[in-house]
Structure formats: structure tokens, C-alpha cells
C-alpha positions in Angstrom: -116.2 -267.3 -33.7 -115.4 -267.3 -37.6 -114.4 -264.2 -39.3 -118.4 -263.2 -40.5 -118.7 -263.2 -36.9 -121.0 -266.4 -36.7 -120.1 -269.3 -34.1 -119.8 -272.4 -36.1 -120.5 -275.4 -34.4 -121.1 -279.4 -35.6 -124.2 -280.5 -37.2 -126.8 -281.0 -35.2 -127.3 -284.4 -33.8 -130.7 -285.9 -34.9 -132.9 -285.9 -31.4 -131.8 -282.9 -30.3 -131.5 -279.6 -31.8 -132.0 -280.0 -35.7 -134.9 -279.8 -37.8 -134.3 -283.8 -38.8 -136.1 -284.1 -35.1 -139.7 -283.7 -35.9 -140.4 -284.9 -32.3 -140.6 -281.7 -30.6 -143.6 -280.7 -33.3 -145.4 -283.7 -33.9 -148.5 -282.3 -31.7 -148.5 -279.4 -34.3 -147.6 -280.9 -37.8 -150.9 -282.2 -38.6 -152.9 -278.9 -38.0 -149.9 -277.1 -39.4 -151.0 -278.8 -43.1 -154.4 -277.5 -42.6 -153.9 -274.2 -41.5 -151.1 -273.7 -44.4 -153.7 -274.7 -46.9 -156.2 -271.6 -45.4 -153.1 -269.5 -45.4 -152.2 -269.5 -48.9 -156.0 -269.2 -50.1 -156.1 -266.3 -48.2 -153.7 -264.0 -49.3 -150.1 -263.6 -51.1 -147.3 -264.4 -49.4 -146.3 -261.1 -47.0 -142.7 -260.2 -46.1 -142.8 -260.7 -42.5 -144.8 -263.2 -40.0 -145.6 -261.8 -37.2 -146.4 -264.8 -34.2 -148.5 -264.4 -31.2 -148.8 -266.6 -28.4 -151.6 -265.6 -26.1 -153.1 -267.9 -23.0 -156.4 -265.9 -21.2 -154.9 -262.8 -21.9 -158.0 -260.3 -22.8 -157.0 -257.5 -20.2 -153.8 -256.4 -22.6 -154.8 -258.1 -25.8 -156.3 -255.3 -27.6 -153.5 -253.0 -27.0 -151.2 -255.6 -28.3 -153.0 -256.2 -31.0 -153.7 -252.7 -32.2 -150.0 -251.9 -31.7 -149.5 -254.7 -34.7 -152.2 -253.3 -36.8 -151.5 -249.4 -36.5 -147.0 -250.7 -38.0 -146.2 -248.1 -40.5 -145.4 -250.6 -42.5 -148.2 -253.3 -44.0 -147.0 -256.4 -45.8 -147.2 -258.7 -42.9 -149.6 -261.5 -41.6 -150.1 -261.7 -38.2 -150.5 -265.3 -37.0 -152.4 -265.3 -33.3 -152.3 -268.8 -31.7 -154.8 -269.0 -28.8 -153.9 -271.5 -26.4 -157.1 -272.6 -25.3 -158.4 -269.5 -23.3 -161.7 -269.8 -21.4 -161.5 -265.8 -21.1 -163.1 -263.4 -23.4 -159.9 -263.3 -25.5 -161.7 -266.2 -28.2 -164.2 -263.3 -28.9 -161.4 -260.2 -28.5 -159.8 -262.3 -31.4 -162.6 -263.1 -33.8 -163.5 -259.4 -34.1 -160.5 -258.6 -34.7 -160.2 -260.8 -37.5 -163.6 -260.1 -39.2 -161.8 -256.5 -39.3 -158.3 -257.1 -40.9 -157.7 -260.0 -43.5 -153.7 -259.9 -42.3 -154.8 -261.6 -39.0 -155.2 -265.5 -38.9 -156.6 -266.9 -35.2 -154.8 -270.5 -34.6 -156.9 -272.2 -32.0 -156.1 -275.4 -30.1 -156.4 -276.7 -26.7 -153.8 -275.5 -23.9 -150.5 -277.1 -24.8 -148.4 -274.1 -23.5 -145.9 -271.7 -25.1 -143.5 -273.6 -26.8 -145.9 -275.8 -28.9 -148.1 -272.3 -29.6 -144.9 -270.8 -31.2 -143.9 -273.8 -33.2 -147.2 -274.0 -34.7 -146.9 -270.2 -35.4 -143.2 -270.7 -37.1 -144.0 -273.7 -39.2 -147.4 -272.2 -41.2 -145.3 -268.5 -41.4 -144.8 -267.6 -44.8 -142.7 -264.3 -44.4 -139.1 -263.8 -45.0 -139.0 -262.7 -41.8 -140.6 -263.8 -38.4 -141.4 -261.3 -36.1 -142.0 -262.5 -31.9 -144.7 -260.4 -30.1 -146.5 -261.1 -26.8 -150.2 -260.6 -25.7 -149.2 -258.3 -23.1 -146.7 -255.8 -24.7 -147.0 -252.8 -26.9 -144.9 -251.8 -30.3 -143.6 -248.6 -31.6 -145.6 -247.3 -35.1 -142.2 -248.3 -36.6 -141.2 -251.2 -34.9 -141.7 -253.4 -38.1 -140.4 -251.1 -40.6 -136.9 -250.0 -38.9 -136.4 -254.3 -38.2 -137.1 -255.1 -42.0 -134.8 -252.0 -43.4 -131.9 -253.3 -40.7 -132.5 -257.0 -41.9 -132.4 -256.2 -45.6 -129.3 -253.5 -45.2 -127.5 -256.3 -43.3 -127.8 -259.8 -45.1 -125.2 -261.1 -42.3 -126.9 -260.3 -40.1 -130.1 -263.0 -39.2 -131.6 -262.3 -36.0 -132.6 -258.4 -35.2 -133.6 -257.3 -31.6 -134.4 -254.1 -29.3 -131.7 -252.6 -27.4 -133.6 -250.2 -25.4 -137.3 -250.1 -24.1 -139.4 -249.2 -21.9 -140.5 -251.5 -19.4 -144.3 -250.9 -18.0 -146.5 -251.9 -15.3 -150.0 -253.1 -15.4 -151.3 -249.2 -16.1 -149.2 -248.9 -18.6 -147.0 -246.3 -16.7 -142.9 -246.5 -17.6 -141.2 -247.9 -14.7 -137.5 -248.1 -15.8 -135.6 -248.1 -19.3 -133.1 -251.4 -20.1 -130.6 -251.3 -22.2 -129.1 -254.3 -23.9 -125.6 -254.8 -25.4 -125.9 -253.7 -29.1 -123.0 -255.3 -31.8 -122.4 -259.0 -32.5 -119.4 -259.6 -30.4 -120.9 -258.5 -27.3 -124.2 -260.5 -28.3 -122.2 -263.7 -29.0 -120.0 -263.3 -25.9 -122.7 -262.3 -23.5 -125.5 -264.5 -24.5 -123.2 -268.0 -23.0 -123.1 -266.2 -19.3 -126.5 -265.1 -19.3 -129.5 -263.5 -21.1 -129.0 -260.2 -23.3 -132.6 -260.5 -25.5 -136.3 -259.4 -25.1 -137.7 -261.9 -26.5 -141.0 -260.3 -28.1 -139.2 -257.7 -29.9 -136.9 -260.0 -32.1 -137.7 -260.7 -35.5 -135.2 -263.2 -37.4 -135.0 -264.8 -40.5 -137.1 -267.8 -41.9 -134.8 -270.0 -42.9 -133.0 -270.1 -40.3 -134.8 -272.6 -38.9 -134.5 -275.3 -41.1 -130.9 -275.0 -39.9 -131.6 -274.2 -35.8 -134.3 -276.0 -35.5 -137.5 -274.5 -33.9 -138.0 -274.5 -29.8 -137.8 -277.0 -27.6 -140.8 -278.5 -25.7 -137.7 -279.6 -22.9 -136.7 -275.9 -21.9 -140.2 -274.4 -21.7 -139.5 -271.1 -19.3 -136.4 -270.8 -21.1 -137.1 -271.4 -24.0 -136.2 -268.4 -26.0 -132.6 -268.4 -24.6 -131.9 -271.9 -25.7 -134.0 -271.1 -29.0 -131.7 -267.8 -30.0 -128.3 -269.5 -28.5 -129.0 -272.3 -31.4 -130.3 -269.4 -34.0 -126.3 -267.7 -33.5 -124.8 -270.1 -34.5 -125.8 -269.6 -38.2 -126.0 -266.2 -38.1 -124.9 -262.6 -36.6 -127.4 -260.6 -34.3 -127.7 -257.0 -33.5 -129.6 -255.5 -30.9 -131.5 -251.8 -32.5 -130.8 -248.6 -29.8 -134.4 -247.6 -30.0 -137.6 -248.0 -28.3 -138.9 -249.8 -30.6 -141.5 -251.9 -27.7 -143.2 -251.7 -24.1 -142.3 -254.6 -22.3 -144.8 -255.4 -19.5 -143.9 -256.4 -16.1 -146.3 -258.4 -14.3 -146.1 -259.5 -10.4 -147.6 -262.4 -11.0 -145.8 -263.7 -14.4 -143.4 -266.3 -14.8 -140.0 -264.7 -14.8 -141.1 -263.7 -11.0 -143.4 -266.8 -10.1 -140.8 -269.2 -11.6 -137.9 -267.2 -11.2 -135.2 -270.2 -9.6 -136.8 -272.2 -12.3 -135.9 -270.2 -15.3 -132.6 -269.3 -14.0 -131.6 -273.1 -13.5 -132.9 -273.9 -17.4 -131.0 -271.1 -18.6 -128.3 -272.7 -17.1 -128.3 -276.1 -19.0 -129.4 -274.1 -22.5 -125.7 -272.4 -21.7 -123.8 -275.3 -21.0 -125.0 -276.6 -23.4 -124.4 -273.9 -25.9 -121.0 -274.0 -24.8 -120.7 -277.5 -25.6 -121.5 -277.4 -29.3 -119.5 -274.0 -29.6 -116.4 -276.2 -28.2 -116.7 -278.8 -31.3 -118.5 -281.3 -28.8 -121.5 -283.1 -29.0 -124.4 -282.1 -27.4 -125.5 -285.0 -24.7 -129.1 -283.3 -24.6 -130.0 -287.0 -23.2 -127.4 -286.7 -20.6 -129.5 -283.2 -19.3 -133.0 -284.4 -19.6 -132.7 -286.0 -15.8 -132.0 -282.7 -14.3 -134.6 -280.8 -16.6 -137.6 -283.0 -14.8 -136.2 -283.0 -11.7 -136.5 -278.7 -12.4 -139.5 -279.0 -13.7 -140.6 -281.2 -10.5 -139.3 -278.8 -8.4 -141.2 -276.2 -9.6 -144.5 -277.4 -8.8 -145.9 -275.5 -5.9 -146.5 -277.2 -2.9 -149.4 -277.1 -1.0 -149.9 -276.2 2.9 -147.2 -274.4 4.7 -144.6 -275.2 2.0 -146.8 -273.2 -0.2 -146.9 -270.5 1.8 -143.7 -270.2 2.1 -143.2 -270.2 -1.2 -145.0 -267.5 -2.0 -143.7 -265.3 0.6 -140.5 -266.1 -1.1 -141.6 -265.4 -4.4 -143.2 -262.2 -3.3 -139.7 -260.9 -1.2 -138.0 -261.5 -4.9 -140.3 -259.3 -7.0 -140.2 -256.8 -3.8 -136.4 -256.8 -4.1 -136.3 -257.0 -8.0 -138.7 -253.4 -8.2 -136.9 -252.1 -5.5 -133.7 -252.4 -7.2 -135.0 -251.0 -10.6 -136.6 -247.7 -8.3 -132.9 -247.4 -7.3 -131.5 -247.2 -10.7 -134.3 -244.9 -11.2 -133.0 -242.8 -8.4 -129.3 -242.4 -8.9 -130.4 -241.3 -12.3 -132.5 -238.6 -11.1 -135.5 -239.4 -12.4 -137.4 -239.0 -9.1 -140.9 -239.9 -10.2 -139.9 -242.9 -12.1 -138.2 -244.0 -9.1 -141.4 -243.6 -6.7 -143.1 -245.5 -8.9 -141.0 -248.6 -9.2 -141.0 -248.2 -5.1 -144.5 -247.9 -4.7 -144.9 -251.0 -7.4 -142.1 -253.4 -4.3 -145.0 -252.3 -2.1 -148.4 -253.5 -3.1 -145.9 -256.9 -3.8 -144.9 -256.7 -0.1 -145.7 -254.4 1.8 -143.0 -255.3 4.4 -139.9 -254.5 2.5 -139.1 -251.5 4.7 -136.3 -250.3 2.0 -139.0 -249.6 -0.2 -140.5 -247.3 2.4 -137.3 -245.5 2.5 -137.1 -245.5 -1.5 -140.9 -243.5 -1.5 -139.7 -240.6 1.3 -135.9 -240.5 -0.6 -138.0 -239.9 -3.9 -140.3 -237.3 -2.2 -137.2 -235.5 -1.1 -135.1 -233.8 -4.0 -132.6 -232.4 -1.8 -132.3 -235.3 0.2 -132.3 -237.7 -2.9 -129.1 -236.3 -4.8 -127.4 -236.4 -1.5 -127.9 -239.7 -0.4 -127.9 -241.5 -4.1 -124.7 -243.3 -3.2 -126.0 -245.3 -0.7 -128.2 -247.1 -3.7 -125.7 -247.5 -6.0 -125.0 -251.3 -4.7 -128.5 -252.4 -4.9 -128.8 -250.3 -8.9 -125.9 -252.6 -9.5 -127.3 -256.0 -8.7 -130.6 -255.1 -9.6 -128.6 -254.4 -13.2 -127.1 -257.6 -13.5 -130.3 -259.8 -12.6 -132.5 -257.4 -15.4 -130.3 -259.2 -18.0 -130.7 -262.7 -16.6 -134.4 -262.2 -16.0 -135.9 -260.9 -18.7 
């Protein structure tokens, strides 16, 4: 790490993370011409970009979406990529933008996440870009405190939130995370495992013409590969405030996929520590193992399947469970019960879950016995970070 607190590292190699490798968004360049050209007949150029990804996502869109509009502050575009839905999300989005000139609707046929947020970064004409997710919800000042930080702190290039609220499906707070804060502890942490929500960062433009943008190669983990190459050009800092909801769905990828995503993260360190060390990348060297992941996260049918999802469902049992014990220890009783009752409908057989509900319906009995979930608060701690 150099003394502005950056981690230099060698030029990229062309073909594999720099912007000389236009392979990774050939699929988007061409429409990328067109929709700059209705871009900048459409308005002046705003300060920030703010991208949105969304695949058949109309039962949270509009909450998203109004959480963007209702920003104290204004001078922003808000670039909405639609990945081919077949839900009602095509006509969520259209009235939407008969209603506010800021939002631009990017359509194109499903081509999944990574290729939906390149072609959101390459026709964004702020100074900053902002990340947001269909399912999420911002603070009123979310925008505003990120562009005053950014602008007080020209080191700094990438700006994140350091504390939220994580929700269910209702929209009811299930836990509170909180991520490490200063630049060190960013730069150190982020090569061992994952210290970022990824929908609440917003970084600066140019950056990527020295990063490069995502890569189709690490899609589940792309964001972590994405901001380990983005900190290497510049500082971070993670904001102590709620600044966004961050939605936890049973059924989403981080639980569905959760071996998956761990094992990319994986490579995207390794290979983070590679260039860090002065050495070259060897992307090629790491592709074999990438498709042998990605073949071995195809579900299989018949009993394998099965057994699968029993798996998968034991995982997001555990993973509530352990947040309902942090919740616990901390005495927030009610908070607990409902990260408990959330393990349940997910499997209804994970008896310690059981015992979580009656602890939480006990006071008395609750701050006497908190010690006995201390071990479980502490793993469940360590896999939040890695998770997320």
C-alpha cells in the first residue's frame, strides 16, 4: 500500500482486467452508441448516474424506485436496465418514465447481471456512479451525504455504507450489519473476504477507464472482483449511517448459490493478491476452475436435486438463525423472534430455531441464557461479511 493509501499494482494485462479488453462488453457496445445518443438529447449531463439492474422484479420495484426519486438531492439520471422481464416490471418501468424525465429504461433480452451493469456504466454520464438494486430501499439522503463525502475527499474514489438495515420480504428490520469503515481496514479486509454492500456504493467515473468494468467470468461475484480492481486506483471509505435497506430473500442467490459465490470470491482474491504482489495476473490460468464452478452449480435433477435443496434450505435456516442470535445477545428481543421465525418458514426442522422463538418470548429467561448463543452470533458474524 503506498503512502495515499492506494494499492498499486502493474498495468493491467490486455485480456484480462483493463479497459484495452473490450471483450467482456462487446454484447453491449453497439446499443451502448445508441442509447448515449438519446441520453445526451435528453437532458444535460447530471452529477451522478445512478444504475439499476432489474430481472422480473415488479413485487419490490416500485419501492426501489421511489426511494431514487424521493433523494434530497436531484441532479442525477437514473439509468434502469431491464433484463428481459416477462413480469409486469416492462409496464411498472414505462410509467415510471412517462413521469420523471431523470429515468432512462435500457431494454434488452436476458443476458444476466454483469452485462446489464456494463451497459449501465458505459452510457453514464455522471461524475459519479451510484449501484442500486430492484429489491432494496434508500435513505432520503442517501445520494446527498455520498456526493458531499466524494467531493470533501478527492482521494478517496469509491464511497460505501457502513451500517444498514437488513429486511425481509415485508419490509420488517431483521438485524443491523456493520462494515469496517477507514481505508486500511477496507484494503486489508477486502483480500480475506467481502466487507461491501454492493447497492449502496457509488464510485467515481473514471475510474473505470483505469479498472476496467465487470467481468462476464465472475458473475455471482462479480462485485467483489469488480471493487478489489477499483482499489487499486483509489482509497474507499465505508459511511456509519443507514443510508439503505438491504433485502434478504430465501430464495436469492447469495443463499441459492451460496458454495458457488464463496468459491468465485475465492479466485477474485487470489487473484487480487497476485497483482497486489507485483505479479501478473494468469486470469487464463483460472478460467478452467471458473467453468468447472459454474458447472457445478447447475442444479441437478431427481434425488440429487433434492438434496440439494434440502441443503440449501438447512444454510439459510442456519444463516437466520445465527443473525436471531446476534439479535438476542443484544437484547433486542423482538428483532430476534423475528430472524427465528424467518429460519422457520425456510425449514421448519431446525429445532434451534424453535428454541430461539420460546428464548425470545422469555425476557427473564433470555438475558440469562444469552451466553449459550454467543458461539453461533459469532460465526453467523463472520459469514455476514463473506455473504453479502
Amino acid at each position: 500500500m503506498m503512502a495515499d493509501g492506494t494499492v498499486r499494482v502493474r498495468p493491467p494485462l490486455k485480456g484480462s482486467t483493463g479497459h484495452d479488453d473490450l471483450s467482456i462488453l462487446h454484447p453491449c457496445i453497439n446499443q451502448t452508441a445508441q442509447d448515449t445518443k438519446v441520453l445526451e438529447s435528453a437532458m444535460s449531463t447530471p452529477r451522478v448516474s445512478v444504475v439499476m439492474p432489474v430481472f422480473n422484479g415488479e413485487r419490490f420495484l416500485r419501492g426501489a424506485v421511489d426511494s431514487i426519486l424521493k433523494q434530497s438531492f436531484h441532479d442525477f439520471e437514473f439509468l434502469i436496465v431491464d433484463d428481459g422481464s416477462t413480469d409486469s416490471t416492462p409496464s411498472i418501468l414505462e410509467c415510471y418514465r412517462r413521469q420523471d424525465k431523470r429515468i432512462k429504461v435500457l431494454r434488452q433480452s436476458n443476458r444476466g447481471i454483469v452485462e446489464s451493469l456494463n451497459r449501465g456504466c458505459l452510457v453514464a454520464r455522471g461524475d459519479y456512479v451510484a449501484r442500486m438494486d430492484a429489491d432494496d430501499v434508500c435513505a432520503p439522503k442517501r445520494l446527498e451525504n455520498q456526493v458531499a463525502f466524494l467531493d470533501a475527499s478527492p482521494e478517496v474514489g469509491l464511497v460505501g455504507c457502513g451500517k444498514y438495515d437488513n429486511i425481509d420480504v415485508t419490509g420488517a428490520v431483521l438485524y443491523t450489519t456493520y462494515l469496517p469503515e477507514n481505508n486500511e481496514t477496507i484494503q486489508r479486509t477486502l483480500v480475506q473476504r467481502w466487507c461491501f454492500l454492493h447497492p449502496s456504493i457509488m464510485f467515481k467515473r473514471s475510474l473505470l477507464g483505469e479498472a476496467g468494468f465487470y467481468r462476464k467470468e465472475f458473475e455471482g461475484a462479480e462485485d467483489h472482483d469488480f471493487i478489489l480492481r477499483l482499489l487499486e486506483h483509489c482509497q474507499a471509505h465505508n459511511l456509519q449511517e443507514r443510508l439503505i435497506s438491504y433485502r434478504l430473500n430465501p430464495k436469492g442467490l447469495s443463499i441459492t448459490c451460496h458454495q458457488y459465490m464463496n468459491d468465485l470470491g475465492e479466485v477474485a482474491m487470489r487473484l487480487a493478491r497476485r497483482r497486489r504482489c507485483g505479479q501478473p495476473e494468469d486470469l487464463e490460468l483460472e478460467l478452467g476452475e471458473l467453468r468447472a464452478l459454474k458447472e457445478r452449480r447447475k442444479r441437478p435433477g431427481g434425488l440429487a436435486g433434492a438434496l440439494q435443496l434440502a441443503k440449501d434450505s438447512l444454510y439459510a435456516a442456519n444463516r437466520y438463525y445465527g443473525f436471531g442470535c446476534r439479535e438476542l445477545c443484544a437484547g433486542q428481543l423482538h428483532n430476534a423472534r423475528r430472524c427465528f421465525l424467518r429460519s422457520l418458514r425456510t425449514n421448519c426442522l431446525f429445532v434451534k430455531s424453535w428454541i430461539g422463538v420460546g428464548l425470545s418470548l422469555m425476557p427473564f429467561a433470555a438475558s440469562r441464557l444469552r451466553f449459550v448463543f454467543r458461539r453461533s452470533m459469532q460465526e453467523c458474524h463472520g459469514e455476514v461479511v463473506s455473504a453479502q
